[in-house]
SERO-723694 format. One record per residue (C-alpha): residue in three letters; x, y, z. Coordinates in Angstrom, 3 decimals. Layout:
// residues N
<rec aa="ALA" x="X" y="Y" z="Z"/>
...
This chain:
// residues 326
<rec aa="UNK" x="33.396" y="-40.136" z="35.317"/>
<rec aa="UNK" x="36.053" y="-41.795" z="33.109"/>
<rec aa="UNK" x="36.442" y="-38.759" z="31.253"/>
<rec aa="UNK" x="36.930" y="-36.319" z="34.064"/>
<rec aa="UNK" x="39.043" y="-38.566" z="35.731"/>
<rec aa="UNK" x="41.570" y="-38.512" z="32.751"/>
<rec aa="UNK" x="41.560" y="-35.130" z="32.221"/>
<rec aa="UNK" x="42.698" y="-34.606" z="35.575"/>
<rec aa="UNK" x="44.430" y="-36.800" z="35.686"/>
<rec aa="UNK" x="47.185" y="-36.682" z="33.088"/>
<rec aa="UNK" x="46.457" y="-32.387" z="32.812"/>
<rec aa="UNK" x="49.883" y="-30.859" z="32.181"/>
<rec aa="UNK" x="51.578" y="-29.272" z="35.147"/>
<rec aa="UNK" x="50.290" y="-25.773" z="33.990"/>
<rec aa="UNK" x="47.283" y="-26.379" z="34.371"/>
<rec aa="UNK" x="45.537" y="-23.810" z="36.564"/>
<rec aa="UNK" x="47.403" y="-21.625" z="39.024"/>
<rec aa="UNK" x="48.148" y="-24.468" z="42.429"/>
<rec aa="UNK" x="48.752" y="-27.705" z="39.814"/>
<rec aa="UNK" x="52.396" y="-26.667" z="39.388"/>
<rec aa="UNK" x="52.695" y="-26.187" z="43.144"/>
<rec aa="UNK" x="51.841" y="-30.078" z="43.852"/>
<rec aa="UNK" x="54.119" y="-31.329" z="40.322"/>
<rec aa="UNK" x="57.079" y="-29.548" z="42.075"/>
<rec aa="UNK" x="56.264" y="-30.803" z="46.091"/>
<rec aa="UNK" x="55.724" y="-34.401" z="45.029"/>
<rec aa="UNK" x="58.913" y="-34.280" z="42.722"/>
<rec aa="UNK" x="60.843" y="-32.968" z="45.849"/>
<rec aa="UNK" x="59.885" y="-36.081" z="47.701"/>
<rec aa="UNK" x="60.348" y="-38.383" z="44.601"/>
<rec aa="UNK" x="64.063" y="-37.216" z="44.944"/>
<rec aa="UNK" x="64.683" y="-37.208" z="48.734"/>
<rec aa="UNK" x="64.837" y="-33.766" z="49.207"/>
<rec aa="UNK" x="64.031" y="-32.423" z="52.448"/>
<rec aa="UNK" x="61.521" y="-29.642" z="52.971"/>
<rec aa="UNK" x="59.057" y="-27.817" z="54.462"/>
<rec aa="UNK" x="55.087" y="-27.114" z="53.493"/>
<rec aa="UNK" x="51.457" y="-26.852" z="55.294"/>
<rec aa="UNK" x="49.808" y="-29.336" z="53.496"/>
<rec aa="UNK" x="47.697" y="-31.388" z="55.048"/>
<rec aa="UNK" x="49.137" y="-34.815" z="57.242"/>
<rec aa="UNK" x="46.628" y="-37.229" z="55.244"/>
<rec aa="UNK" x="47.620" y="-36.131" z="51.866"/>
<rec aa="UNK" x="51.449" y="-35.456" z="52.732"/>
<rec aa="UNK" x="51.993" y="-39.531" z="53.806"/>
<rec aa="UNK" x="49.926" y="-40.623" z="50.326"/>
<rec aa="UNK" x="52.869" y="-38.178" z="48.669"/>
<rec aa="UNK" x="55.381" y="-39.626" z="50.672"/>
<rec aa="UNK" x="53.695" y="-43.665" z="50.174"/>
<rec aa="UNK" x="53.996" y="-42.990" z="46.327"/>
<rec aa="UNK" x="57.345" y="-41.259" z="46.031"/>
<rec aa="UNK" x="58.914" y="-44.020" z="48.259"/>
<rec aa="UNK" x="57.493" y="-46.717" z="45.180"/>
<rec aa="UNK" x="59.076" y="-44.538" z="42.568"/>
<rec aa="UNK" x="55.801" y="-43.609" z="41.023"/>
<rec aa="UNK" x="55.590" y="-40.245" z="38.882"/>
<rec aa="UNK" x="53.538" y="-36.722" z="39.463"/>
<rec aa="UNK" x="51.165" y="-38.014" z="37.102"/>
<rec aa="UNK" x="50.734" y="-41.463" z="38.413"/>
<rec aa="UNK" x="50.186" y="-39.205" z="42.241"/>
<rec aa="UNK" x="47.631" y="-36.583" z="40.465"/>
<rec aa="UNK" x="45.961" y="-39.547" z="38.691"/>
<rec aa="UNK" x="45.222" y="-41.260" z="42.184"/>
<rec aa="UNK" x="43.755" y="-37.895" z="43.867"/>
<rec aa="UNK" x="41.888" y="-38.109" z="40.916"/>
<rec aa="UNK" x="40.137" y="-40.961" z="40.927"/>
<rec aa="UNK" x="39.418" y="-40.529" z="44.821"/>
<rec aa="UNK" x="37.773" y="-37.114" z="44.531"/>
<rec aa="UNK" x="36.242" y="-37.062" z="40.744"/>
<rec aa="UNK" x="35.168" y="-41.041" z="41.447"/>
<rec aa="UNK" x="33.755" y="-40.336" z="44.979"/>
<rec aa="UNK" x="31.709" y="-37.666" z="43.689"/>
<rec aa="UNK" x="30.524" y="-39.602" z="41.319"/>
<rec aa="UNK" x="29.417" y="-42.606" z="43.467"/>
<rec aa="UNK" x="27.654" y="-40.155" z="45.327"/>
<rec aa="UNK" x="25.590" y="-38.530" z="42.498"/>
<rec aa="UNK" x="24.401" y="-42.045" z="40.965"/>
<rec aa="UNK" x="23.721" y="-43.118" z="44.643"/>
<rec aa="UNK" x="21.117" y="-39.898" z="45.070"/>
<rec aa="UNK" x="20.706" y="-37.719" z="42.269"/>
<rec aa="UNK" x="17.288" y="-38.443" z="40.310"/>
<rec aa="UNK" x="19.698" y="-38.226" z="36.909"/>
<rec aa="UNK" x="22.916" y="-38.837" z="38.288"/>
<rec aa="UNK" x="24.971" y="-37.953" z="34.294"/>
<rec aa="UNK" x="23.065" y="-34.538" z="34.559"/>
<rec aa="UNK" x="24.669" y="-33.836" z="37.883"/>
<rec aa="UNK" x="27.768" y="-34.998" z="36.761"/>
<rec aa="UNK" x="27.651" y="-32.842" z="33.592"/>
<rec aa="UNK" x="26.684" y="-29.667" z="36.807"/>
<rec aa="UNK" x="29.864" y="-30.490" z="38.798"/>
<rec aa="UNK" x="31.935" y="-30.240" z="35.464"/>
<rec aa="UNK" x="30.501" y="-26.951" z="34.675"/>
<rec aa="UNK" x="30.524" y="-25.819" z="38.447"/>
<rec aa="UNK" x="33.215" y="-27.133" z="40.390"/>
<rec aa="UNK" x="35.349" y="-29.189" z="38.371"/>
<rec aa="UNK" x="38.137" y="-26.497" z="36.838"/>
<rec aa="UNK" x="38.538" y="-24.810" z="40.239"/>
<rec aa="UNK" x="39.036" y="-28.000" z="42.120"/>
<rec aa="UNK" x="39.999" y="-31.741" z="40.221"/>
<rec aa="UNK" x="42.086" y="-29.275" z="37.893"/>
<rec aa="UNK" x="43.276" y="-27.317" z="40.455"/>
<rec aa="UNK" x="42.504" y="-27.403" z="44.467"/>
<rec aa="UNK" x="43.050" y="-30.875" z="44.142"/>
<rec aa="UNK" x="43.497" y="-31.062" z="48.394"/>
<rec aa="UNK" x="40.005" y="-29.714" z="48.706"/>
<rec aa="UNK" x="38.444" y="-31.546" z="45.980"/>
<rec aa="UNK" x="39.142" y="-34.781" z="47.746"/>
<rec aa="UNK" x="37.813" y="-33.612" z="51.206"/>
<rec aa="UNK" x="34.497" y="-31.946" z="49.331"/>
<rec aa="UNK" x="33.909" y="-35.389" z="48.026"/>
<rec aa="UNK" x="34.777" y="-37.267" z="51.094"/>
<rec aa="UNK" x="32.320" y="-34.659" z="53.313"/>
<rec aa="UNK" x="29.726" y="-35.469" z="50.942"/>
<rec aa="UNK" x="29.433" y="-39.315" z="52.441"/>
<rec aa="UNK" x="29.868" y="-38.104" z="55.970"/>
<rec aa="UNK" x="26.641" y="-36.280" z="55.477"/>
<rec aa="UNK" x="25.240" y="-39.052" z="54.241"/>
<rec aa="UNK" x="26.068" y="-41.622" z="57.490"/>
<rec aa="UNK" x="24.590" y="-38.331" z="59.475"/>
<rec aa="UNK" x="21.673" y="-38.148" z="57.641"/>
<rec aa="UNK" x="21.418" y="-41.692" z="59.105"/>
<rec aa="UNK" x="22.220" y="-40.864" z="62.326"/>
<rec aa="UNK" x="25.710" y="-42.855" z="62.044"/>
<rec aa="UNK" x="27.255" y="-39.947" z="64.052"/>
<rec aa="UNK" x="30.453" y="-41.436" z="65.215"/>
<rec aa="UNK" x="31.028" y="-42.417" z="61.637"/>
<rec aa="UNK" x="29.979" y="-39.270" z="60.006"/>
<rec aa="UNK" x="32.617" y="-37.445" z="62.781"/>
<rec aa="UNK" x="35.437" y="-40.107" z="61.735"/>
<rec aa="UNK" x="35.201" y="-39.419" z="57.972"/>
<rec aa="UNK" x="35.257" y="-35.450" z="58.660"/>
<rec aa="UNK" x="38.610" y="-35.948" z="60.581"/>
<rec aa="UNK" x="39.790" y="-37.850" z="58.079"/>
<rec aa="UNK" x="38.951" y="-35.277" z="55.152"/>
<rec aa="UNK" x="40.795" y="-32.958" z="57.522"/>
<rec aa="UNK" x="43.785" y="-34.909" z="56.552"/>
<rec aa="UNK" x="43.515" y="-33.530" z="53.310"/>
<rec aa="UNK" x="41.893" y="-29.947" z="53.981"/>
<rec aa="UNK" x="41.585" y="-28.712" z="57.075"/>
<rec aa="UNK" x="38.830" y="-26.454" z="56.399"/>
<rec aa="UNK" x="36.492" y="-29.735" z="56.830"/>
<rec aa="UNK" x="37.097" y="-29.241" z="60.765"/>
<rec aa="UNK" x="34.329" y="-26.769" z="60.652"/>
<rec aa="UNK" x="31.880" y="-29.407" z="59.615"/>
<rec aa="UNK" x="32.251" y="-30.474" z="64.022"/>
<rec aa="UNK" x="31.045" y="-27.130" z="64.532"/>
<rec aa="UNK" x="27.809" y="-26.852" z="62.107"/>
<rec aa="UNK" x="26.531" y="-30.477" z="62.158"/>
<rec aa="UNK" x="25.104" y="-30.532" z="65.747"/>
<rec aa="UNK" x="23.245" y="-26.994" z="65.076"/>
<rec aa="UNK" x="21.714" y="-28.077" z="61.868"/>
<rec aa="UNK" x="18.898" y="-29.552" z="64.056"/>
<rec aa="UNK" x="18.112" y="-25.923" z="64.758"/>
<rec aa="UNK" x="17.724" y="-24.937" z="61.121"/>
<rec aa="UNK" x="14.051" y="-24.959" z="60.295"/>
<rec aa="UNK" x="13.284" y="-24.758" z="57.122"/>
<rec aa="UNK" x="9.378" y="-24.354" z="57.335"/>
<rec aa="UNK" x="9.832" y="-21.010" z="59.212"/>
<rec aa="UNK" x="9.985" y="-18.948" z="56.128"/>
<rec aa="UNK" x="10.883" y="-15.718" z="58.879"/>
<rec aa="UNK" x="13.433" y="-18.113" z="60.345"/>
<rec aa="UNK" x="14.998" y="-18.234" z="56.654"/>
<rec aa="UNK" x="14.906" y="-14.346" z="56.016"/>
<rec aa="UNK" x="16.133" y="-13.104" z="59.438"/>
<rec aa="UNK" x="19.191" y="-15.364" z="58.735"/>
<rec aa="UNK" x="20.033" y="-14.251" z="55.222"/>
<rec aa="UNK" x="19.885" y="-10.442" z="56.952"/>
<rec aa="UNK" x="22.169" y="-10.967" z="59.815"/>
<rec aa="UNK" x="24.624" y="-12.854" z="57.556"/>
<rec aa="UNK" x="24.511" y="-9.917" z="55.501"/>
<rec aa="UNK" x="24.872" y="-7.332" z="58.306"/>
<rec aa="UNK" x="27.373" y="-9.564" z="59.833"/>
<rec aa="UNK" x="30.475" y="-9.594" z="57.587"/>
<rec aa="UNK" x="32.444" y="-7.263" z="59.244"/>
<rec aa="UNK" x="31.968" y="-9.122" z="62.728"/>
<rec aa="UNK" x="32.785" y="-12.882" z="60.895"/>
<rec aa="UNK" x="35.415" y="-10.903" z="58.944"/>
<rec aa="UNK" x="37.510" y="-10.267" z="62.007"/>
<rec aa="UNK" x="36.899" y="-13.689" z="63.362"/>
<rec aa="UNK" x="38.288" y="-15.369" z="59.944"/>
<rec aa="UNK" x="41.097" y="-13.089" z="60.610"/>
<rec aa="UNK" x="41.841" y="-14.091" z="64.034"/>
<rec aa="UNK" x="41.347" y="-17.665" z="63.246"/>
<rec aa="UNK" x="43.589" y="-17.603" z="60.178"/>
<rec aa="UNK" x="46.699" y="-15.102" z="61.092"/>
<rec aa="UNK" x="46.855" y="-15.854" z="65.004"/>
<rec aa="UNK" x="46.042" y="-19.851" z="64.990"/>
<rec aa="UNK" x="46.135" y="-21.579" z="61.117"/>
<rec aa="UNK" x="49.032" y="-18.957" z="60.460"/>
<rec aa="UNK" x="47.986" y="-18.974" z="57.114"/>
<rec aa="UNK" x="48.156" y="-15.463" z="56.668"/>
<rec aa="UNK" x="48.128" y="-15.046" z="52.823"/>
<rec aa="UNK" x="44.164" y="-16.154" z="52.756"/>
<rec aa="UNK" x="43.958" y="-12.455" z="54.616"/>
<rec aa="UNK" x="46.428" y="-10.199" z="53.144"/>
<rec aa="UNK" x="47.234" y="-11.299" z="49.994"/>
<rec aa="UNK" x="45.139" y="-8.930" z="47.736"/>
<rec aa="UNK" x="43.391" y="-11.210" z="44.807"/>
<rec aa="UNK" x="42.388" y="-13.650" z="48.074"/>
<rec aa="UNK" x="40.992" y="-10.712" z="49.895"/>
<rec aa="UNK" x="39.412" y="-8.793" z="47.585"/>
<rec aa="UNK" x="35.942" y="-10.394" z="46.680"/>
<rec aa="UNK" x="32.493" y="-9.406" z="44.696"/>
<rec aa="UNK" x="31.186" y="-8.838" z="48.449"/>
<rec aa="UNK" x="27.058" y="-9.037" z="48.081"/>
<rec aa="UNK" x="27.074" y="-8.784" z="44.107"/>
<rec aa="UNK" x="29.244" y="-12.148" z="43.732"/>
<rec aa="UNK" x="26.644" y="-14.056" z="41.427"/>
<rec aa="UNK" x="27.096" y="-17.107" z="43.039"/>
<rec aa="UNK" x="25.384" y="-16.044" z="46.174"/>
<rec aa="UNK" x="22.195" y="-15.465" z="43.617"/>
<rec aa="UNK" x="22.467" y="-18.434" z="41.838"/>
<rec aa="UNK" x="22.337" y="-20.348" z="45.229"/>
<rec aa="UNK" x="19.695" y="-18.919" z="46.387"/>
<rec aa="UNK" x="17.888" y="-19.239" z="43.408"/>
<rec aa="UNK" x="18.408" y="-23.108" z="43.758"/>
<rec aa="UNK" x="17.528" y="-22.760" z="47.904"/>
<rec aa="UNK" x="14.337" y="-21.001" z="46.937"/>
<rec aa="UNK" x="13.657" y="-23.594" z="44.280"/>
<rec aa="UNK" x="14.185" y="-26.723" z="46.418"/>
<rec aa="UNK" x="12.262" y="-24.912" z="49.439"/>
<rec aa="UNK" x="9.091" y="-24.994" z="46.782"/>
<rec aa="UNK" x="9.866" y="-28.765" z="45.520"/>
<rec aa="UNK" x="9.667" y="-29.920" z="49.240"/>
<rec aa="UNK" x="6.748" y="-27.940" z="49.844"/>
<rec aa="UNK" x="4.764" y="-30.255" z="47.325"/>
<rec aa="UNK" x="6.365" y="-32.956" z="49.023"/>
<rec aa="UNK" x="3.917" y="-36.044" z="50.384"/>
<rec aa="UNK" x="6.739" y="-37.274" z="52.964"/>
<rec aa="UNK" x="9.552" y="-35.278" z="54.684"/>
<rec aa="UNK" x="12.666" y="-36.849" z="53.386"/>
<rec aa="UNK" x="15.551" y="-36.305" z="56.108"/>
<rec aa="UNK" x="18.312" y="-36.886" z="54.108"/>
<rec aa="UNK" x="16.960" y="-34.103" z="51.469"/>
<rec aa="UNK" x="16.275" y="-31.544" z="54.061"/>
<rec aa="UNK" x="20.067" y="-32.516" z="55.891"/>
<rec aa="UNK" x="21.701" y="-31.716" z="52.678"/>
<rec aa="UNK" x="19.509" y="-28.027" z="52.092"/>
<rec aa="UNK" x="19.938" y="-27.207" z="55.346"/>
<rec aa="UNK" x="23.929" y="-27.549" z="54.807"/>
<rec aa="UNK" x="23.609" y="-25.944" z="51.394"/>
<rec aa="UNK" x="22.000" y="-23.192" z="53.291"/>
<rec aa="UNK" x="24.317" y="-22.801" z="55.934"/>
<rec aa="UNK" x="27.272" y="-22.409" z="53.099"/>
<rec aa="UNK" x="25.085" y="-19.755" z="51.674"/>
<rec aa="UNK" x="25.185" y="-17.860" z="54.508"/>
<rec aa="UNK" x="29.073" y="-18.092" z="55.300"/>
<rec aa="UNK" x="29.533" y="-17.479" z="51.641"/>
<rec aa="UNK" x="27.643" y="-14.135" z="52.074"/>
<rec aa="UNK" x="28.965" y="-13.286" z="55.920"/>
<rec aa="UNK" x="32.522" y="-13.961" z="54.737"/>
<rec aa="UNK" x="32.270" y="-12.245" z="51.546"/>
<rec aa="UNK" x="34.976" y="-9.648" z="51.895"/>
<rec aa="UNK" x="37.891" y="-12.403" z="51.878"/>
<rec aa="UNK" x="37.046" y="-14.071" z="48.031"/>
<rec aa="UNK" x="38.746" y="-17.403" z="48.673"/>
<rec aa="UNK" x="38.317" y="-18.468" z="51.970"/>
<rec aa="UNK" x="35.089" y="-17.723" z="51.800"/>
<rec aa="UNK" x="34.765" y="-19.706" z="48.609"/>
<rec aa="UNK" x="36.357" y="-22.388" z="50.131"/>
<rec aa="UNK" x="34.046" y="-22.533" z="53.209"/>
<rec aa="UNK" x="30.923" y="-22.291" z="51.155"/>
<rec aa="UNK" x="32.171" y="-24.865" z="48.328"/>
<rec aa="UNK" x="32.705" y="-26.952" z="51.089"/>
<rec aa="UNK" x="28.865" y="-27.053" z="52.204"/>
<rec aa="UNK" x="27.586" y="-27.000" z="48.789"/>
<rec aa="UNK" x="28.915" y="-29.913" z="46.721"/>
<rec aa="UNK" x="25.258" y="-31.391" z="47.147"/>
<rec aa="UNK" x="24.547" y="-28.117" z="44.470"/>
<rec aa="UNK" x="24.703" y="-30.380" z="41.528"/>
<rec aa="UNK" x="21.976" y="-33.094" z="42.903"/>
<rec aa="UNK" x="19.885" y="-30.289" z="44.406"/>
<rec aa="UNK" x="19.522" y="-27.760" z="40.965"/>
<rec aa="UNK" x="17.545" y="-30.718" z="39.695"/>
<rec aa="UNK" x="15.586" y="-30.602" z="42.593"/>
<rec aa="UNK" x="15.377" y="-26.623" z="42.303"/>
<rec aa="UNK" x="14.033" y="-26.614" z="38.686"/>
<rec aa="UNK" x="11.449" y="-29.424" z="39.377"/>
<rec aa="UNK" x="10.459" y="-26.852" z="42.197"/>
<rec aa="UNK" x="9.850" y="-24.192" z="39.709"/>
<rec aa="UNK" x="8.533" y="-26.526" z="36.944"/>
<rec aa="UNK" x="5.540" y="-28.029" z="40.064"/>
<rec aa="UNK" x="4.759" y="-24.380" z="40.583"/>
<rec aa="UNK" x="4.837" y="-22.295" z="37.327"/>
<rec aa="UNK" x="4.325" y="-25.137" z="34.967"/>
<rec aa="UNK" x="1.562" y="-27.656" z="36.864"/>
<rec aa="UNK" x="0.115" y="-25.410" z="39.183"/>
<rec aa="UNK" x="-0.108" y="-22.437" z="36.635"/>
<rec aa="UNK" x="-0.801" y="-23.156" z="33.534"/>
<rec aa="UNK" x="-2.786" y="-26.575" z="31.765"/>
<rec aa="UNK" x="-1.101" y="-25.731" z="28.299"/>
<rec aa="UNK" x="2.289" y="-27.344" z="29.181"/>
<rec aa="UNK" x="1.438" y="-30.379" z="31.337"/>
<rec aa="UNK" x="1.624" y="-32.854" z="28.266"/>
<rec aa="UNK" x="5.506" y="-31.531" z="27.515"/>
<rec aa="UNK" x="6.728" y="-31.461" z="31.596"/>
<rec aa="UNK" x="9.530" y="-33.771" z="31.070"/>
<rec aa="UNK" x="10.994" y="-32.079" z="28.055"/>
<rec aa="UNK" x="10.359" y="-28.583" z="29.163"/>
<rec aa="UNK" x="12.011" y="-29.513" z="32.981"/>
<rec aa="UNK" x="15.741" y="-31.512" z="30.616"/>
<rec aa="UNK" x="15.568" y="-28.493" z="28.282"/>
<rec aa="UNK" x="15.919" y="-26.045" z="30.959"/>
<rec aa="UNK" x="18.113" y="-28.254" z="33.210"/>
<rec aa="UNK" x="20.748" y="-28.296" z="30.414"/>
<rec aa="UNK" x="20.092" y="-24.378" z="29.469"/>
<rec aa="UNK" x="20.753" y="-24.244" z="33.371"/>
<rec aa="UNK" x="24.106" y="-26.021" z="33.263"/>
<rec aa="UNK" x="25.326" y="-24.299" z="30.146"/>
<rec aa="UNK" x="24.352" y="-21.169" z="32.373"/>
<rec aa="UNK" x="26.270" y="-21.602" z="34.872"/>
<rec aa="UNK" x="29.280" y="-23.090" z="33.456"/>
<rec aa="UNK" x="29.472" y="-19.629" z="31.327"/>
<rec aa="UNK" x="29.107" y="-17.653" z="34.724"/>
<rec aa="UNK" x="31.821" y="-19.579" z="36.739"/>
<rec aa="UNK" x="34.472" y="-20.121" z="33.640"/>
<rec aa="UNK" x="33.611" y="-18.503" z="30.352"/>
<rec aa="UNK" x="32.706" y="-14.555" z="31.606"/>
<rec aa="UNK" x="35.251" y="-13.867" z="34.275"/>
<rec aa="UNK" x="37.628" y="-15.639" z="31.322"/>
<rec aa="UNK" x="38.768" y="-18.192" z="34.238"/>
<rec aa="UNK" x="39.192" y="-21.411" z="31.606"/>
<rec aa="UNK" x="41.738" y="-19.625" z="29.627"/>
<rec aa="UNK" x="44.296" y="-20.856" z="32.649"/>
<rec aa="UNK" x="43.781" y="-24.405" z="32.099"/>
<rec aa="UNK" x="43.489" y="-24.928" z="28.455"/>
């Protein structure tokens, strides 16, 4: 956590393509210049609260680091089986695109994570303030109001249920298409997440990422099926994950916001891989085949860290993403 916090910390202002965007906003304010963005109320008065003490860029970026990279990480030791595994996930995962980068979102995606958590425990009125208040830094988190109360309606037993959903998201993204666009042009006015070409133009149904989260849906579907006890908070946090999968596919055709939406949803991804692969391991390795019970826990880290390596080549090394913030 250390680590990652310092790397994002005191990154240079060229790192990745939005860092420079927040270096020159918060120097604006650091020399009483007057001017006009859309970010967020929340994160604009911490801007404003720092300038006004004379504190650097860095000394800003280094707070919003801390909040979202140590948040995160609170959460992960608080409920991942091997919390420095999930850690080592969210670096290969999310951590470029956001703590280095969408720094706004990265501090509501960590802040979401702990309203789940109070909903989970049926702390509603809680879980509701802390959504609000990650609005203040993203306002994408608003949509959180919306799914919450209908994830009682999610269930994940009805394996039909599951299928029929994953089909009408994906016969659906022209319909949700023109909704985002409403939403976004005629009421957020924020009209480049629809126009602007590289935000538009998306991998549609072959984006990976839709596989790979399925893959870990599927996964953690088959771990809870050898399950003793229903644990609510674990099925709370898959139904969510599943929910972002199916905005992620619906909304395919516009790459960001629908990355945005779905990354929102699926920050629990680095606690519930684990999960995913001890799915696969119960069913392939115990229930299978005798030969590999005695080496279980070697074969299950072995391909947990093959798994991270995995994916951290698929989200930064193939599409040749990293080369922005190095």
């Amino acid at each position: 956590m250390g680590i990652l916090i310092a790397i994002s910390g005191f990154r240079s202002h060229l790192s990745g393509p939005d860092t420079h965007v927040y270096f020159s906003d918060y120097n604006l304010f650091l020399n009483h210049v007057n001017h006009n963005n859309d970010f967020e109320f929340l994160f604009l008065e911490i801007e404003k609260l720092f300038a006004n003490f004379g504190l650097s860029a860095t000394e800003f970026i280094f707070f919003i680091a801390i909040c979202s990279v140590g948040v995160v990480s609170l959460f992960y030791c608080r409920f991942s089986p091997m919390p420095l595994l999930s850690l080592l996930y969210y670096m290969s995962r999310y951590f470029l695109s956001r703590d280095l980068n969408q720094i706004r979102q990265a501090v509501a995606c960590a802040l979401v994570l702990w309203a789940l958590i109070l909903f989970a425990k049926k702390k509603y009125l809680w879980s509701y303030v802390i959504v609000i208040s990650a609005s203040g830094f993203h306002k994408v988190t608003l949509i959180l109001i919306i799914i919450l109360p209908i994830v009682s309606l999610i269930n994940l037993n009805n394996k039909l249920l599951l299928v029929s959903a994953v089909m009408l998201a994906v016969m659906s993204y022209k319909i949700v298409g023109k909704i985002i666009y409403i939403i976004f042009d005629h009421y957020l006015h924020e009209t480049t997440y629809t126009s602007y070409g590289d935000y538009v133009n998306g991998s549609g149904l072959l984006n990976p990422i839709i596989f790979l989260e399925l893959f870990i849906f599927i996964g953690c579907l088959i771990y809870q099926y050898y399950l003793d006890t229903v644990n609510n908070m674990f099925e709370l946090f898959l139904k969510i994950y599943f929910i972002g999968i199916l905005l992620l596919i619906s909304a395919n055709q516009y790459a960001v916001i629908s990355a945005i939406i779905a990354s929102l949803l699926t920050t629990t991804e680095p606690m519930l891989f684990i999960y995913a692969i001890r799915g696969y391991k119960q069913y392939f390795f115990v229930s299978k085949c005798s030969f590999f019970k005695n080496y279980l826990e070697d074969i299950e880290i072995l391909i947990e860290i093959a798994f991270t390596c995995a994916v951290f080549f698929l989200i930064n090394i193939s599409n040749n993403s990293i080369s922005g913030y190095f």
